[in-house]
C-alpha atoms as one frame of an Amber mdcrd trajectory, in Angstrom:
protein
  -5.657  41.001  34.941  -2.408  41.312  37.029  -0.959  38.213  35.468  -0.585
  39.680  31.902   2.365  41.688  33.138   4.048  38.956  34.280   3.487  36.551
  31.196   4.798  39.434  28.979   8.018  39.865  31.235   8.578  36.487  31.065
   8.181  36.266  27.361  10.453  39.085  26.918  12.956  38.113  29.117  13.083
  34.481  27.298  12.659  36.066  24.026  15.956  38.541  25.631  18.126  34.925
  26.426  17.388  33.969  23.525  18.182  36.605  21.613  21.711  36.638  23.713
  22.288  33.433  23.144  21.773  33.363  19.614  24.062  36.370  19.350  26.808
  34.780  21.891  26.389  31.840  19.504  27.037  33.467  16.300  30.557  34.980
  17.487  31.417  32.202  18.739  30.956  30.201  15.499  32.734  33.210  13.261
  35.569  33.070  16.039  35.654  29.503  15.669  35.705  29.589  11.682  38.342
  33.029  11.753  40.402  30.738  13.408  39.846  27.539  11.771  40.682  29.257
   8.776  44.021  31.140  10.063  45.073  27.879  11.413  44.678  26.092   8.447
  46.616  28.819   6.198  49.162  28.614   8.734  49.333  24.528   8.833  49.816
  24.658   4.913  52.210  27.219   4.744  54.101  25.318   7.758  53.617  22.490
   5.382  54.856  24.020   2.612  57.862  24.936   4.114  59.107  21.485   5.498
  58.417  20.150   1.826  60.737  22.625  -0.019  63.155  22.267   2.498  62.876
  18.298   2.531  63.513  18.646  -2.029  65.920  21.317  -1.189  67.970  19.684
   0.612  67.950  16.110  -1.521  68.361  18.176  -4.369  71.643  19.699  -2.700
  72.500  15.521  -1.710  71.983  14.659  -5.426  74.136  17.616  -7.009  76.891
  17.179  -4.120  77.021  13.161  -5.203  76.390  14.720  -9.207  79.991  17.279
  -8.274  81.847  14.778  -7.079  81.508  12.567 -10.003  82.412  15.492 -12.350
  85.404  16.284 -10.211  86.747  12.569 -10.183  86.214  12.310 -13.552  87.976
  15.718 -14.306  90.599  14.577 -12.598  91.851  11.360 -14.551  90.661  13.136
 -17.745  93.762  16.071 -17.167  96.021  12.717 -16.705  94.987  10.942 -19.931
  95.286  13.547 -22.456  98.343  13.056 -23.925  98.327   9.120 -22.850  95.888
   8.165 -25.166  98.675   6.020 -27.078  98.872   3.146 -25.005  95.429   1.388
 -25.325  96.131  -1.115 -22.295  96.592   1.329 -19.881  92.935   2.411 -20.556
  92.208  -0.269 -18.456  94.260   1.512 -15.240  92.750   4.690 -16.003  89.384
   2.931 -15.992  89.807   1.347 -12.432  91.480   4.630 -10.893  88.142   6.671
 -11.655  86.276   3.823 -10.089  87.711   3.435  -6.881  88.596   7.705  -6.377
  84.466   7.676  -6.243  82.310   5.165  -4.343  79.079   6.881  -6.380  80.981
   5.722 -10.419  79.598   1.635 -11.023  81.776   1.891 -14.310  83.928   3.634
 -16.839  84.398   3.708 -20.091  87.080   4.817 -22.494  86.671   4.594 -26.282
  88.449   5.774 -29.220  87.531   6.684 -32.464  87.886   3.689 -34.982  91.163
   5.071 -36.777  92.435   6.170 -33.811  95.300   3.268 -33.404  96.889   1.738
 -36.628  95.119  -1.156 -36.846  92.258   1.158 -37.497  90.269  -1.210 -35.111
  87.554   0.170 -32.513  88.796   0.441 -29.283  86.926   0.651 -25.758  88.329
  -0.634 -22.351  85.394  -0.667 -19.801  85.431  -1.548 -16.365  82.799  -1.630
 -13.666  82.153  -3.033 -10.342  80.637  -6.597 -10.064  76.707  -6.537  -9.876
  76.898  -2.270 -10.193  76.911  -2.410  -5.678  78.865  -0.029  -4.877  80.109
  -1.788  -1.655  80.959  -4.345  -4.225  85.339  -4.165  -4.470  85.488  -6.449
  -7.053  85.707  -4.900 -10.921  85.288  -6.389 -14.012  86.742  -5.454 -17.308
  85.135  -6.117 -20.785  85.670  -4.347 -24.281  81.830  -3.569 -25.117  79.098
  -1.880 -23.241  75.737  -2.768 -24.329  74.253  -4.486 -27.142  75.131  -2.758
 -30.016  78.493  -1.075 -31.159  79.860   1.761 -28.589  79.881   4.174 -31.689
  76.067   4.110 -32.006  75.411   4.222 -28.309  74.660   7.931 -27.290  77.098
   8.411 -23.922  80.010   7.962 -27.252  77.782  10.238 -29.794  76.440  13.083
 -27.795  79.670  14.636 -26.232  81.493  14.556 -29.586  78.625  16.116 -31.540
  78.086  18.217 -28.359  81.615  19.066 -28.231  81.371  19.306 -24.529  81.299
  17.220 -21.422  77.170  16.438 -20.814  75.367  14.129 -18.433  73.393  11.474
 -20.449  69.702  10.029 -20.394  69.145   6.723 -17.823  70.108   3.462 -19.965
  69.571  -0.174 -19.068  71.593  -1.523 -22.052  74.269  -2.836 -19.072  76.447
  -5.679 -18.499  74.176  -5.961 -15.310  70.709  -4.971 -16.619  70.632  -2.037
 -13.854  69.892   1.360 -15.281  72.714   3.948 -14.777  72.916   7.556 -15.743
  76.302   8.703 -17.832  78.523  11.336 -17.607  80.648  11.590 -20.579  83.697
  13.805 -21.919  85.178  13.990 -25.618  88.779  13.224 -25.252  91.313  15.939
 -27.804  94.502  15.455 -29.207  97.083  18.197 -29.013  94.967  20.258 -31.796
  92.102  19.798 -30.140  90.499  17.162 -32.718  87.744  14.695 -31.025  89.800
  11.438 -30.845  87.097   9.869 -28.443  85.213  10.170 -24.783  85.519   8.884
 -21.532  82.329   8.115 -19.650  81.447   7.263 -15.993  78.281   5.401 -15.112
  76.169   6.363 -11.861  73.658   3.745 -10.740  70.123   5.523 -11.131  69.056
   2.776  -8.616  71.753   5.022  -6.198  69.621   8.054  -6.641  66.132   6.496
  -6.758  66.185   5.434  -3.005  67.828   9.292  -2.240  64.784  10.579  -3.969
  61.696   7.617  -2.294  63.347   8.116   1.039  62.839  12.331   0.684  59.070
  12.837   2.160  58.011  16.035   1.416  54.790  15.287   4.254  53.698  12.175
   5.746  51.378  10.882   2.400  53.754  12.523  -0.110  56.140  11.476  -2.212
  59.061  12.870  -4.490  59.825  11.996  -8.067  62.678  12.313 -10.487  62.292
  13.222 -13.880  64.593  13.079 -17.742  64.959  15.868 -19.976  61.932  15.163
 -22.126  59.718  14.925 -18.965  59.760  10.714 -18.878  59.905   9.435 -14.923
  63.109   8.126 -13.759  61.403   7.830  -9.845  58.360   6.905  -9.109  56.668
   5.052  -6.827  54.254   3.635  -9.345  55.939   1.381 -11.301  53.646   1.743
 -14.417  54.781   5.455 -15.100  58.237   4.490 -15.373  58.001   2.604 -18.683
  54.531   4.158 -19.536  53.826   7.524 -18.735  55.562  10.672 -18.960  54.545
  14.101 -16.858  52.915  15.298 -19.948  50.783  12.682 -20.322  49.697  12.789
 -17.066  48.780  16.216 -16.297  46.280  15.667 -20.147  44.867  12.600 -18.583
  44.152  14.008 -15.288  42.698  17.484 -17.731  40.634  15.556 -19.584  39.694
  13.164 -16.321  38.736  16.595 -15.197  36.185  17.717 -17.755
């Protein structure tokens, strides 16, 4: 009879452990997950960070590039008003813009049709040889694209605009290499249109500034157009295909 007592101690006291254990157990796990949890919130938000500081700062390296294009160009645009006259020195004005900014492949300058007596169209374009910018040689031509400069939209826009505005990408070029314009209408002394000058930036300059910015180690950054189309991407097939509209409704409806 005297062993009862002790079988019921024992299967207390292991019933006790266990219970301790169990318990120990428990708080251990919710410790583990409380900080599992805070570590993770913190890892993201550390994350976060880095990325908007990583597109911060290429945006900043894009708009500094962007500023100093608009400056150059500003520059030779206070020296040609009133110069307009003399259509061969277009040319000069043309190469000065290109070599005051290593980031300008090409200018243009183009007058309106009537502008000269002849009533002829006028445009003296220059750009660098194969659009490198370590490239020194330039080349000068009297057309830009395929079709006539007065139905090509870096001409259009800024006179219809009547202000100086940075253009969609094109790859109508003597080179095939997309560039991005910014163009200016040109004024005579009453401030009538008479026609625009218009500097080309390689987009192929600002692509590899935008792949190279990693927002984390499996991210990427893109660079988009005014009506949402990709101008960067590492996918190929978005560039001539997709847009960020169509996208996000393909991944909604990829969703459902």
């Amino acid at each position: 009879m005297l062993k009862w007592p002790k079988i019921i101690n024992k299967t207390l006291s292991v019933k006790l452990s266990l219970m301790v254990v169990c318990e120990i157990a428990l708080l251990l796990f919710v410790a583990l997950a409380i900080m599992f949890y805070f570590a993770r919130q913190t890892l993201k938000a550390e994350a976060m960070r880095n990325g908007e500081q990583t597109l911060e700062s290429t945006v900043q390296h894009i708009d500094n590039i962007l500023l100093s294009v608009e400056q150059a160009t500003g520059n030779i645009y206070w020296n040609l008003l009133g110069k307009t006259n003399n259509r061969e020195r277009m040319f000069h004005y043309c190469q000065t813009v290109i070599e005051s900014n290593p980031y300008i492949v090409g200018c243009a300058i183009a007058m309106n049709p009537n502008f000269y007596d002849d009533k002829k169209p006028f445009m003296a374009y220059v750009h660098r040889k194969g659009f490198n910018n370590e490239s020194e040689e330039l080349v000068m031509a009297k057309a830009f694209g395929g079709k006539p400069y007065t139905q090509q939209t870096w001409y259009t826009e800024p006179l219809t605009e009547g202000h100086a505005c940075w253009m969609e990408p094109v790859k109508d070029t003597p080179n095939d290499e997309a560039v991005t314009c910014f163009s200016l209408p040109l004024y005579n002394g009453n401030w009538k249109p008479i026609g625009v000058l218009s500097v080309d930036v390689s987009l192929a300059l600002l692509s590899q500034i935008v792949l190279d910015a990693k927002p984390s180690a499996n991210g990427y950054s893109t660079l988009l157009g005014k009506n949402g189309a990709f101008l960067v991407h590492p996918d190929p097939v978005k560039l001539s295909h997709e847009t960020v509209f169509t996208q996000c409704e393909s991944e909604a409806i990829s969703s459902l």
